[in-house]
C-alpha atoms as a printed R data frame, in Angstrom:
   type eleno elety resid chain resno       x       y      z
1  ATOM     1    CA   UNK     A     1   0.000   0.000  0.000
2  ATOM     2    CA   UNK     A     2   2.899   2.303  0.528
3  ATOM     3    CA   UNK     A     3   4.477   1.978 -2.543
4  ATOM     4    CA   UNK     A     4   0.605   2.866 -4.277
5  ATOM     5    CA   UNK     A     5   0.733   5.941 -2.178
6  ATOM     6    CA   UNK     A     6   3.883   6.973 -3.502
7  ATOM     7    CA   UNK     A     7   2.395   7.739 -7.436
8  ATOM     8    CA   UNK     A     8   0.062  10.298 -5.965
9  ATOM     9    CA   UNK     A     9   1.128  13.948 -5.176
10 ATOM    10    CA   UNK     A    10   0.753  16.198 -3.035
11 ATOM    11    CA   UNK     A    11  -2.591  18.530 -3.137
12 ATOM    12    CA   UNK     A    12  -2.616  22.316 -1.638
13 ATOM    13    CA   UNK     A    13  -5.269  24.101 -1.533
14 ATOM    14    CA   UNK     A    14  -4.854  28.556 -2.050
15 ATOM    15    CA   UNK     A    15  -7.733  31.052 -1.290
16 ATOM    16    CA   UNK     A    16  -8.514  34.645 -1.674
17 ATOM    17    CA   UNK     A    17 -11.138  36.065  0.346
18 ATOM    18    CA   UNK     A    18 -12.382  39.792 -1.644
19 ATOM    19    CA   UNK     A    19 -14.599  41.958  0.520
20 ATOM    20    CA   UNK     A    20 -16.964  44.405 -1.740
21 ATOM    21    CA   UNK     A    21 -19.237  46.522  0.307
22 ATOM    22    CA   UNK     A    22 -22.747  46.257 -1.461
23 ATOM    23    CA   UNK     A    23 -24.049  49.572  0.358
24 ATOM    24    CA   UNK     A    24 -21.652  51.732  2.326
25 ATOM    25    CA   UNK     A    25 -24.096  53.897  3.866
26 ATOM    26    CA   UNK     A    26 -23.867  57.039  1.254
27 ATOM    27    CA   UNK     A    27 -20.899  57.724  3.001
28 ATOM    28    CA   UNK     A    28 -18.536  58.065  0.047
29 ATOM    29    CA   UNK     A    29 -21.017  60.054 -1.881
30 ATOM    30    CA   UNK     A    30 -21.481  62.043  1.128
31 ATOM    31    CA   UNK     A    31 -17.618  62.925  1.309
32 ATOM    32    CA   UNK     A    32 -17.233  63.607 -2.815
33 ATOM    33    CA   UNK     A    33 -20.241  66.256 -2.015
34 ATOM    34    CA   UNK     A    34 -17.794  67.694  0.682
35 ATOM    35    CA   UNK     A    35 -14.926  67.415 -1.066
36 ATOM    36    CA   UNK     A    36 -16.239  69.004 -4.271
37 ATOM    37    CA   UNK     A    37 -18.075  71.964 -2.013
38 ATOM    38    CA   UNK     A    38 -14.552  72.465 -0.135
39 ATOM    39    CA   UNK     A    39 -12.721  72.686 -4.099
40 ATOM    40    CA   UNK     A    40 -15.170  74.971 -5.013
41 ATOM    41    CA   UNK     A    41 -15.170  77.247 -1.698
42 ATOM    42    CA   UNK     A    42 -11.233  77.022 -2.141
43 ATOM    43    CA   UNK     A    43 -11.524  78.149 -5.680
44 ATOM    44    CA   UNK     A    44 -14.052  81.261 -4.421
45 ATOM    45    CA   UNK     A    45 -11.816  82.418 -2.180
46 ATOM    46    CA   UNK     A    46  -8.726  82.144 -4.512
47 ATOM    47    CA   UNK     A    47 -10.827  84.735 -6.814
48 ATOM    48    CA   UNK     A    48 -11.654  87.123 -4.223
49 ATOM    49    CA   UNK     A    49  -7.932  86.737 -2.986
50 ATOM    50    CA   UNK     A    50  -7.094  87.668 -6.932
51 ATOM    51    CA   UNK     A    51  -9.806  90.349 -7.124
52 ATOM    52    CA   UNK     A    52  -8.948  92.058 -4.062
53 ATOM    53    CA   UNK     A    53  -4.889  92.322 -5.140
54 ATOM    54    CA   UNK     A    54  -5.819  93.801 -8.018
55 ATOM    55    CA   UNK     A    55  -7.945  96.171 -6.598
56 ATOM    56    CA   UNK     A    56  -5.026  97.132 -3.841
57 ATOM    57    CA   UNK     A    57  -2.934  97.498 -6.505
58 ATOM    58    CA   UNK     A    58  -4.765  99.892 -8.961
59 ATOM    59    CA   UNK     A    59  -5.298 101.583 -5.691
60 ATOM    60    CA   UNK     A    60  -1.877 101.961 -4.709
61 ATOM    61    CA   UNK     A    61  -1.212 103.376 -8.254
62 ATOM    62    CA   UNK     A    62  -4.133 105.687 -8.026
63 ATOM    63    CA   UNK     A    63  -2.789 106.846 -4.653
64 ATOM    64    CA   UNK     A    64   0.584 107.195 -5.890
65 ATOM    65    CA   UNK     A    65   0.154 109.088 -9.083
66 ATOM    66    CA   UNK     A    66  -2.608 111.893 -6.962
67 ATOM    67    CA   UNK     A    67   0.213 112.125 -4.799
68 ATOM    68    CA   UNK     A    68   2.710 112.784 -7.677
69 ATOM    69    CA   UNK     A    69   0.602 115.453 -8.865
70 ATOM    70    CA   UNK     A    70  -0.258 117.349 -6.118
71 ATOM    71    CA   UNK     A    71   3.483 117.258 -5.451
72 ATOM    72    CA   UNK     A    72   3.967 118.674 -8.807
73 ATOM    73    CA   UNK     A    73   0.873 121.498 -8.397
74 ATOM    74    CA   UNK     A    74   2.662 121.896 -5.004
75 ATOM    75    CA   UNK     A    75   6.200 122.515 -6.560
76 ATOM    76    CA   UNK     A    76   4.596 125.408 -9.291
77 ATOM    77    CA   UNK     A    77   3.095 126.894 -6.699
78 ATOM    78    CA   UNK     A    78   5.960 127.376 -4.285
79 ATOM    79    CA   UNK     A    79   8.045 128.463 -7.400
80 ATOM    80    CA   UNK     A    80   5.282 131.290 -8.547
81 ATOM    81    CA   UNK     A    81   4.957 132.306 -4.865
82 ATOM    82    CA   UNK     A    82   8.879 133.186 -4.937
83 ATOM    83    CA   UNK     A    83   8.532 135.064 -8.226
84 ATOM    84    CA   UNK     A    84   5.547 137.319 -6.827
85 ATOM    85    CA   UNK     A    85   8.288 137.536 -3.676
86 ATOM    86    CA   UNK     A    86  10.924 138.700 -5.943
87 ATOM    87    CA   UNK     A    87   8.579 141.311 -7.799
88 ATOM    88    CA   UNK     A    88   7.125 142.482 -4.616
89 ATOM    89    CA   UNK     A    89  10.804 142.882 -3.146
90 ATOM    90    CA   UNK     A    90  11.680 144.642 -6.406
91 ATOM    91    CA   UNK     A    91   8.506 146.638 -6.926
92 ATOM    92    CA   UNK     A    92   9.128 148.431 -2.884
């Protein structure tokens, strides 16, 4: 009987166990809604962040050139107030 046994081979046996939820709850719809709302809040603020640089910005050049020209007005007047100086020197 031994020497029958000896034609046969040896048998092993492998398995593979997959887990597939059927229904999850809505969870991971639940969290693409979140995640999509939080992409689209990010992308809101991102434009406002854009918009309001912009807006500092043409303000700082607004700022900048008034100031530029009332330095300008302010130089032509000092220099006609010494020439009326000078004339009214002259003039007594």
């Amino acid at each position: 009987m031994l020497a029958d046994q000896s034609k046969y081979y040896g048998i092993a046996v492998a398995g593979v166990a997959l887990r597939v939820p059927i229904f999850d709850g809505l969870s991971t719809v639940q969290r693409i809604k979140s995640a999509k709302l939080d992409y689209k809040k990010t992308e809101i603020g991102l434009k406002q962040l854009e918009e309001g640089l912009k807006l500092q910005s043409d303000q700082a050049t607004t700022n900048y050139n008034n100031a530029l020209d009332q330095f300008k007005l302010k130089k032509e007047n000092l220099d006609l107030a010494r020439k009326v100086k000078e004339k009214a020197l002259i003039k007594y």
